[in-house]
C-alpha positions in Angstrom: 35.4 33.2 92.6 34.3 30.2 94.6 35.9 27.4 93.2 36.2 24.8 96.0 34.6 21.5 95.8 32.3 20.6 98.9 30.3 17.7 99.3 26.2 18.8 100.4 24.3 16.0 102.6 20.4 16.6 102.2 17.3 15.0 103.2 15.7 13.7 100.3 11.9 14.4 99.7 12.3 17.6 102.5 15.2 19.1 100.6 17.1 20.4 103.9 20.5 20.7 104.3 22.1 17.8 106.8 25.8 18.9 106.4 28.3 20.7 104.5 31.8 18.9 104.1 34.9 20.2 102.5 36.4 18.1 100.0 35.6 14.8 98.3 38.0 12.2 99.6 35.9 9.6 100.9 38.2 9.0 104.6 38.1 12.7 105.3 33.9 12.9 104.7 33.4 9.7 106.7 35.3 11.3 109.4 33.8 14.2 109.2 30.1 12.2 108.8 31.5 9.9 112.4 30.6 12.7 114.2 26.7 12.6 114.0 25.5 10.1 116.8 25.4 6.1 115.2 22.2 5.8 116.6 20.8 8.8 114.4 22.8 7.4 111.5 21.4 4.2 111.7 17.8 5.7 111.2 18.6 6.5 107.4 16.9 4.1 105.8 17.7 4.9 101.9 20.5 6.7 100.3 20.2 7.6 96.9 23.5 8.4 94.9 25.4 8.2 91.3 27.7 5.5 90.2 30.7 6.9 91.8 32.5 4.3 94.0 33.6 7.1 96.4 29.8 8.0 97.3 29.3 4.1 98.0 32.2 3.4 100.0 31.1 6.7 102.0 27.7 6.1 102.6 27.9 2.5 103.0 30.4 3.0 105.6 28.9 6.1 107.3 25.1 4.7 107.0 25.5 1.1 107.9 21.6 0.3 107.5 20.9 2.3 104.7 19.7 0.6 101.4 21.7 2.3 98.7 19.7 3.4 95.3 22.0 4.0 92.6 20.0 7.1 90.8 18.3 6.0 87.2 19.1 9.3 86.1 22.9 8.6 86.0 22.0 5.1 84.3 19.9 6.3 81.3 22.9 9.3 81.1 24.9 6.7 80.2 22.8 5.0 77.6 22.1 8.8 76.0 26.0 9.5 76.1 26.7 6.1 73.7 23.5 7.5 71.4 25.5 10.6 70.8 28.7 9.3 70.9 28.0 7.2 67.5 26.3 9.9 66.3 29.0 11.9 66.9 31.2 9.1 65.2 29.4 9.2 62.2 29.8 12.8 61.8 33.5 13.2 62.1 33.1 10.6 59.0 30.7 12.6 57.0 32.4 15.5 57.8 35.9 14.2 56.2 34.1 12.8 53.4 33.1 16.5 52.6 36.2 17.8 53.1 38.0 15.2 50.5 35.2 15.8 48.4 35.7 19.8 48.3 39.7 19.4 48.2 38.9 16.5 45.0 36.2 19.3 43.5 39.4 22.2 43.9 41.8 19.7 42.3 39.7 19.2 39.2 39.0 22.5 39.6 35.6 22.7 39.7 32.3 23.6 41.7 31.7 22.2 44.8 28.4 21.1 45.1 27.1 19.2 47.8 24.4 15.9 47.6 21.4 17.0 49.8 19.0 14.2 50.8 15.2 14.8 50.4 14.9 16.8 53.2 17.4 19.5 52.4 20.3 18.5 54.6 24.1 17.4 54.0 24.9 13.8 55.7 26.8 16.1 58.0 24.1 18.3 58.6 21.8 16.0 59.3 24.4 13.9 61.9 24.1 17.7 63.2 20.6 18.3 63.4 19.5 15.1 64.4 21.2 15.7 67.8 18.6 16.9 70.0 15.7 14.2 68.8 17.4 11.9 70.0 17.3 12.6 73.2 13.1 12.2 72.3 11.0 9.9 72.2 9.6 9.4 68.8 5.9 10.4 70.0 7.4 13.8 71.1 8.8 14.5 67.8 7.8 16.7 65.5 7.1 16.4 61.8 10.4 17.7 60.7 12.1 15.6 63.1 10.5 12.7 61.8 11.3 13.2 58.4 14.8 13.4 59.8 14.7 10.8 61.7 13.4 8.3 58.9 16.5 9.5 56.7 19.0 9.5 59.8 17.8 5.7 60.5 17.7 4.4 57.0 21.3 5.8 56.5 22.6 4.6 59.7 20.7 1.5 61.1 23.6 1.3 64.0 22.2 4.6 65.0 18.7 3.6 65.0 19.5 0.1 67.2 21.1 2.4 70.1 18.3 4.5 69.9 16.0 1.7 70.7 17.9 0.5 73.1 18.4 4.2 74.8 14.3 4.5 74.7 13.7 1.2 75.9 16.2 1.7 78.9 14.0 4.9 79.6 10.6 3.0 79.2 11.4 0.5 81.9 12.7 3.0 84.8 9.5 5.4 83.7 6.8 2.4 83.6 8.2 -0.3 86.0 6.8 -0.9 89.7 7.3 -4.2 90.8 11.4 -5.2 92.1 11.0 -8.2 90.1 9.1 -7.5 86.7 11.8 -4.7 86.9 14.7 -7.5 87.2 13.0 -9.2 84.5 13.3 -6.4 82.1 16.9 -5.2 83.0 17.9 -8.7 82.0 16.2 -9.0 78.6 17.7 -5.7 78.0 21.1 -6.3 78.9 21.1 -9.4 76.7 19.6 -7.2 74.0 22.9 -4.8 74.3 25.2 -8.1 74.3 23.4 -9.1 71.1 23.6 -5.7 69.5 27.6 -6.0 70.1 27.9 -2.2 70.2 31.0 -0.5 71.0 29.7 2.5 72.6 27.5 0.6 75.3 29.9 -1.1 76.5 30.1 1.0 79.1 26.7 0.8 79.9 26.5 -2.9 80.1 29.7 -2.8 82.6 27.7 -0.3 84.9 24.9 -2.5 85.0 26.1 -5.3 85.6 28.7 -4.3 88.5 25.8 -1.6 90.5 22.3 -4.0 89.6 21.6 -4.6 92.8 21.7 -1.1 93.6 19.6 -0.1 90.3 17.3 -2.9 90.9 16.5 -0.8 94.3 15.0 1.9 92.4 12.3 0.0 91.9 11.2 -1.0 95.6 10.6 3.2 96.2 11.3 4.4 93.1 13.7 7.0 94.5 16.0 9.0 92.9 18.3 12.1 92.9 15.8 14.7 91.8 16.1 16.4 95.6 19.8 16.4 95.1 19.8 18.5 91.9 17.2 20.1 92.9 19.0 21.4 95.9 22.5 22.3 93.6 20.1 24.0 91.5 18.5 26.7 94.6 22.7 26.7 95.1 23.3 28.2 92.0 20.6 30.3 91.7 21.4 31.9 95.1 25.3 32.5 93.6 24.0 34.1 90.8 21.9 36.5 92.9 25.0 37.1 95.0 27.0 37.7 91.8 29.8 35.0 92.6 31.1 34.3 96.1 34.1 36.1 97.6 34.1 35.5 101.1 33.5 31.2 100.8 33.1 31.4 104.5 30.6 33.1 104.6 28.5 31.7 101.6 28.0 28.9 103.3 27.0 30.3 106.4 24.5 31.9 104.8 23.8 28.6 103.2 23.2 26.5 106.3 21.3 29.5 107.7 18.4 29.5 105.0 18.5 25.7 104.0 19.5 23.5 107.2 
């Protein structure tokens, strides 16, 4: 089974393959990379990449005049993660609180009977259920969801502040054009997620606030790593077809063969 970790250089809107390196240690890839002519490197203009450290040590290194993009995609991951990760909190709670409740109920030797809300749902089923419209925006949800989501947001108004703040995050990469209204935003935002004092973007705020100059560059093109994933994507689909890969070799021969 091919298990090796490679690194894959593409061009971004044409989606063809520029190298394939072995490895993700950052001296060993810029090495490697040292071999294509300076003066070609120097033409790369834009480099879109996550929030890695490696990626920008290798590309700022490798591509001295390219602009580096740190991909919004990776940003608003982030914001989603600390959504679920409360949620995810609050479940673990509502799930102990069943579980004394049931042990209390076997103690007094009685019944256990659960207190369903007005939709039908346990607290921890609807910590449960609640896990995929919130990765929505409330305009896509539908009536069940926002039933639930009323109930979810009444119980736990923490919840419903990182939500807001998730959505919001979203809303300004989605609707923003202009470098500085874009600026603008981030920082009302970020002071919004100081205000909020919430444990689980904490994270978040750190990551903007040591890469915005890279995430502000998003807005000057508004490029991002679509082409990237797009490209692992074709990559995995072409695996499947070939039912794993045995001879690695020869995979990605095959690989620079169809896709350079």
């Amino acid at each position: 089974m091919y298990r090796s970790k490679i690194l894959l250089i593409a061009k971004g809107r044409k989606g063809a393959l520029v190298a394939i390196i072995k490895g993700v240690k950052s001296d060993q890839i810029i090495k490697v990379l040292e071999k294509i002519p300076k003066r070609e490197r120097n033409k790369v203009q834009e480099v879109t990449l996550d929030l890695a450290a490696t990626m920008e040590r290798i590309v700022t290194r490798s591509f001295p005049k390219a602009k580096l993009v740190s991909d919004r995609f990776h940003v608003q991951q982030l914001a989603t993660d600390a959504v679920q990760q409360l949620r995810i909190e609050y479940r673990w709670q509502a799930i102990d609180q069943e579980n004394l409740e049931i042990e209390l109920a076997r103690e007094l030797d009685k019944e256990y009977v659960p207190d369903l809300l007005e939709n039908g749902d346990t607290r921890k089923q609807l910590l449960e259920r609640s896990r995929y419209l919130l990765f929505k925006d409330e305009g896509n949800w539908v009536p069940s969801q926002n039933h639930r989501a009323e109930i979810l947001f009444r119980l736990y108004p923490d919840l419903e502040t990182a939500y807001r703040l998730s959505r919001k995050l979203s809303h300004i990469f989605s609707s923003t054009k202009d470098k500085g209204v874009g600026f603008t935003k981030l920082a009302h935002w970020y002071n919004q997620v100081e205000q909020a004092g919430m444990k689980a973007f904490s994270s978040v705020r750190r990551t903007i606030q040591n890469h915005y100059l890279t995430i502000l560059n998003y807005f000057d093109h508004r490029s991002t790593n679509a082409s990237a994933e797009s490209f692992n994507a074709k990559i995995k689909a072409f695996r499947a077809t070939s039912r794993g890969v045995r001879d690695t070799t020869f995979f990605l021969f095959r690989l620079a063969k169809i896709y350079a």
